[in-house]
C-alpha positions in Angstrom: 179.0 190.9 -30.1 179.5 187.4 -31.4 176.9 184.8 -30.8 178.8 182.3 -28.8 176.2 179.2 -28.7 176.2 179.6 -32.7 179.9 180.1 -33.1 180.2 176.4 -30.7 177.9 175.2 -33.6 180.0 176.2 -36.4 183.1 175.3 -34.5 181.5 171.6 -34.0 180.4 171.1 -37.3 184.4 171.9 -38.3 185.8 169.8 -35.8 183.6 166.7 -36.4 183.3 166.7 -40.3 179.3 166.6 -40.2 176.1 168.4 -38.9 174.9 164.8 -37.6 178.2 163.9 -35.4 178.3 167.6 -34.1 174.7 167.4 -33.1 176.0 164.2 -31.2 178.5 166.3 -29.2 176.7 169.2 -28.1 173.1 167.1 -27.0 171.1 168.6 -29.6 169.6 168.3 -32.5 171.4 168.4 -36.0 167.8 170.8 -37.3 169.3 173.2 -34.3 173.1 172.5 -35.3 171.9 174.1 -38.8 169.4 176.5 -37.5 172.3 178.0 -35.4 174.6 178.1 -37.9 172.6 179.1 -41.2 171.6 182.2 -38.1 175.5 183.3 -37.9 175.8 182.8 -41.6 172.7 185.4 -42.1 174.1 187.8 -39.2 177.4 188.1 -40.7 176.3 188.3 -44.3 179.3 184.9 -45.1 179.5 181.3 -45.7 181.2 180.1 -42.9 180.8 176.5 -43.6 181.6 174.6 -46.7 178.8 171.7 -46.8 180.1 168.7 -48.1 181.7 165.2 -46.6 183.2 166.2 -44.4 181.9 169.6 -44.2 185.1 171.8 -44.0 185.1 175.9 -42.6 185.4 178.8 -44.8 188.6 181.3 -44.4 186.1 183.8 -42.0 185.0 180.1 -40.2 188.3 179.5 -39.1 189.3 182.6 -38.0 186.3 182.5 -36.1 187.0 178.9 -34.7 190.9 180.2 -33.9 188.8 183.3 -32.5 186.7 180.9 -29.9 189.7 178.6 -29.2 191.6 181.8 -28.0 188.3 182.5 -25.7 187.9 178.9 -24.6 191.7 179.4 -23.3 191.2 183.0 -21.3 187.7 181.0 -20.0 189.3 178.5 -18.4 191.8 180.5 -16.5 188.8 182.5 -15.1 187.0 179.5 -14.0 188.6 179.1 -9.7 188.1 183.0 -10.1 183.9 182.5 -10.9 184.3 179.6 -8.2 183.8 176.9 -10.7 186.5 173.7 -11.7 187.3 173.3 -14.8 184.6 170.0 -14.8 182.1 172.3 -13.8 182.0 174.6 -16.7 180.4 172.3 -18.4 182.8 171.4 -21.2 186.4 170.0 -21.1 189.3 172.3 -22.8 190.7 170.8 -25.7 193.8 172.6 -27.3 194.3 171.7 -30.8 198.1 170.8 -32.2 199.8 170.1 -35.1 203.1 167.3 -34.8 205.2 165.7 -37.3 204.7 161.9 -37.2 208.6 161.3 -35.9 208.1 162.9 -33.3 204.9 161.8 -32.2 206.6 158.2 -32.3 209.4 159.3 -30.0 209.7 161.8 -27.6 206.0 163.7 -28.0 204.2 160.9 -26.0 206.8 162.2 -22.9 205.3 165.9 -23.3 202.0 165.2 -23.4 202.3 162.8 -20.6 203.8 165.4 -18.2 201.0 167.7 -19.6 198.0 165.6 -18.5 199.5 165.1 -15.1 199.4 168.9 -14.4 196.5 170.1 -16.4 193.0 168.9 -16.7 193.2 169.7 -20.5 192.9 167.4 -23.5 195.1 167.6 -26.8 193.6 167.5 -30.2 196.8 166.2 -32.1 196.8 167.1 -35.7 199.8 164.8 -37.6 201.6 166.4 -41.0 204.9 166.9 -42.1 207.3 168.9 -39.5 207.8 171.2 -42.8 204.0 171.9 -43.0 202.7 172.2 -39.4 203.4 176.2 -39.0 200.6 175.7 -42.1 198.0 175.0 -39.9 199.1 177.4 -37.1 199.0 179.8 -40.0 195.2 178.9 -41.0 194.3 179.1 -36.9 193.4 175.0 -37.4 195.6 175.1 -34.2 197.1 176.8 -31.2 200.6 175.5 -31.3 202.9 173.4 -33.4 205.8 171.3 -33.3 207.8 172.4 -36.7 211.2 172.5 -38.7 210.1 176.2 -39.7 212.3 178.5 -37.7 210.5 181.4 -39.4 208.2 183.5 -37.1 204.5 182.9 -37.9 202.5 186.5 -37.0 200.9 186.6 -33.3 203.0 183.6 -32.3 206.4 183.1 -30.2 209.0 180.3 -31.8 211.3 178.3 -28.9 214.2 175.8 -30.6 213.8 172.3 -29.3 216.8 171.0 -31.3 217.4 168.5 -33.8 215.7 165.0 -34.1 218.4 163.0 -35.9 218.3 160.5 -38.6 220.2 157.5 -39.6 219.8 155.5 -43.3 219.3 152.1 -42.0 218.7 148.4 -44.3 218.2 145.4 -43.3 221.0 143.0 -43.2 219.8 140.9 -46.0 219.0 143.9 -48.2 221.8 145.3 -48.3 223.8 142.0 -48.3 221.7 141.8 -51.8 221.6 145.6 -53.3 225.2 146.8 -51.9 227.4 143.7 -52.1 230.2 146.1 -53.0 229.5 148.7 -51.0 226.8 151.5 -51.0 227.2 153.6 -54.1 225.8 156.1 -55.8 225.1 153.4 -58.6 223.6 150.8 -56.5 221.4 153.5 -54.8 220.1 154.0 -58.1 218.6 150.7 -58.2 217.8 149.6 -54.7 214.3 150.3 -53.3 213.5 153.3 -50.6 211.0 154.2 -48.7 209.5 157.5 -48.5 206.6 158.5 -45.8 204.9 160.9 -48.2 205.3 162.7 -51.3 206.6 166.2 -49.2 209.2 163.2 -47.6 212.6 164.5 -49.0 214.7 163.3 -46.4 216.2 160.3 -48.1 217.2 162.5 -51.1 219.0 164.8 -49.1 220.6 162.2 -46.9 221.9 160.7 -50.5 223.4 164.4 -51.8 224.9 164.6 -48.7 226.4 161.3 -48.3 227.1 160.5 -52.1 226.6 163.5 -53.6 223.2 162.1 -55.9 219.8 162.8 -55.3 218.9 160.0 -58.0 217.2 157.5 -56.1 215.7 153.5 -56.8 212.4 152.5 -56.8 210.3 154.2 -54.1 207.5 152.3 -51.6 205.3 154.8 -50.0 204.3 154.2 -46.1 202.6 157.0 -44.4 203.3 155.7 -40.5 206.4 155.7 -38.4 206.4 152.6 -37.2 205.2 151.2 -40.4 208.2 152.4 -42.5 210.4 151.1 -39.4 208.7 147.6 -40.1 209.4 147.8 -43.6 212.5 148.7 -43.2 213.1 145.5 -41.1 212.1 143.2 -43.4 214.1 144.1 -46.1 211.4 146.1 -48.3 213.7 149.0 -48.8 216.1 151.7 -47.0 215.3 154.6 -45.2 216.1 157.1 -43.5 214.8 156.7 -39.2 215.0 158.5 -35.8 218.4 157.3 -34.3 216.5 157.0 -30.8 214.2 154.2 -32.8 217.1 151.9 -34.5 219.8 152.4 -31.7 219.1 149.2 -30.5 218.4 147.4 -33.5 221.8 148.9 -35.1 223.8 147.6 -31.8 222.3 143.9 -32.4 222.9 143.5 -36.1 218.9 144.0 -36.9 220.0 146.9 -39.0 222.2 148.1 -41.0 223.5 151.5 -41.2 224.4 152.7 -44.9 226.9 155.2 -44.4 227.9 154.6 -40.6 228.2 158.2 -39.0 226.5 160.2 -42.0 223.2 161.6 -40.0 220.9 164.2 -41.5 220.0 166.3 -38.4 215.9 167.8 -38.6 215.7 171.0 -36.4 212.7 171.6 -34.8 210.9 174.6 -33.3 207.6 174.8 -30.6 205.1 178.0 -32.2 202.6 178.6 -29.7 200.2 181.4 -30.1 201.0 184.7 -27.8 198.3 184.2 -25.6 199.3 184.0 -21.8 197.6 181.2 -20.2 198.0 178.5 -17.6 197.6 176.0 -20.2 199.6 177.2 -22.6 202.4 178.0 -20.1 202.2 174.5 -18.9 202.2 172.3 -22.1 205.2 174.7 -23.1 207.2 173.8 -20.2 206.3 169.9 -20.9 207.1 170.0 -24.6 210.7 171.7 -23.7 211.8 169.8 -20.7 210.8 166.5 -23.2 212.8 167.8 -26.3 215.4 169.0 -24.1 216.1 165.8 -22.6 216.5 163.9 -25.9 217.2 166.0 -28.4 220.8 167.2 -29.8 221.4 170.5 -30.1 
């Protein structure tokens, strides 16, 4: 039988980065963070924790953090049966996730907003690429993702959301200044574009598809979604945008769109772990009835 108290220490320690800041969390002391955790260690004969800044968990640590999320879940379901509200067991749920940055900019906020009004819960959001978030359902860093990986990921269930779709959008004066004759595959070549990461290879594969090149200008790198819209509105490069962001700004003249009509469309999936419980059940139904309602399919 796992030592829970110990397991809540290690699980701390992973969540908040340090010894000292999970200490903070659970009202005691960082010696008795360490004592219960170097205990476990002994117990199972494994490092579970990597020490470092931040301290990070070992493969067996998060399997066993996964291990206690999955308990925390089937816990709180029992707790009207034991006569006890969620408040009273002493600690709130959290449910760890893992969305893109797109969509947390656009039509996640609706989800987890008809989520909190249901369920006494609170969301741990991790952000990454939509490409790279089944990663981290994969590694048990979370119980559910938001993903463009339509392949099934062991011990989970995959729903389609639809697409979120994209439009290459400039500012007026850029392209008045990089595309005076038109957007080529020549000019694209030397005008700037922005890209979110380096795993961001959306504007490349809007340019194959539009003008069959995937040589592209000089590149500015900005790592937030409203950020690269910002940039993109003051004339520091192109890039590609969620259509339900630049609408507006494409009916006023704000923007530009390069190719008019030529959208990349990003599938995306929900992976939530099999585990049936009220929580789970409930921020499915939110995250669906949100996609659903602004998504194409």
């Amino acid at each position: 039988m796992l030592d829970y108290p110990a397991l809540v220490a290690v699980a701390a320690v992973v969540r908040e980065g340090s010894f000292e800041r999970a200490a903070a969390t659970l009202a005691i002391t960082p010696s008795a963070v360490s004592q219960r955790v170097r205990g476990l260690e002994e117990r199972l004969g494994a490092i579970l924790i990597v020490r470092g800044q931040p301290c990070e968990a070992t493969e067996l640590g998060r399997s066993l953090c996964a291990h206690l999320d999955r308990v925390r879940l089937l816990e709180h379901d029992l707790a009207p049966v034991l006569g006890r509200t969620a408040a009273g067991t002493g600690e709130r749920l959290t449910l760890p996730l893992a969305v893109n940055a797109d969509s947390l900019a656009t039509w996640f906020p609706a989800a987890a907003a008809a989520f909190g009004r249901v369920a006494q819960v609170s969301l741990d959001l991790a952000l990454d690429d939509e490409a790279h978030t089944a990663t981290r359902l994969r590694a048990g860093e979370v119980l559910a993702a938001v993903t463009a990986e339509r392949e099934p990921v062991q011990g989970c269930r995959t729903l389609s959301l639809g697409a979120l779709r994209y439009a290459a959008c400039a500012s007026p004066d850029f392209v008045a200044r990089y595309f005076p004759r038109g957007v080529t595959a020549e000019a694209l070549e030397e005008a700037p574009c922005l890209r979110f990461d380096r795993r961001d290879f959306l504007q490349a594969r809007w340019a194959r598809a539009a003008l069959g090149t995937e040589q592209l200008g000089p590149v500015h790198w900005v790592p937030s979604t409203h950020g690269f819209l910002d940039m993109t509105r003051v004339g520091l490069g192109w890039g590609l945008h969620p259509t339900m962001m630049v609408d507006a700004a494409l009916a006023a003249g704000r923007l530009v769109e390069l190719v008019p009509g030529q959208r990349v469309d990003v599938p995306l999936y929900w992976t939530v772990i099999r585990l049936e419980t009220r929580a789970l059940r409930q921020l499915t139904q939110a995250v669906c009835a949100a996609a659903g309602a602004v998504l194409g399919r």
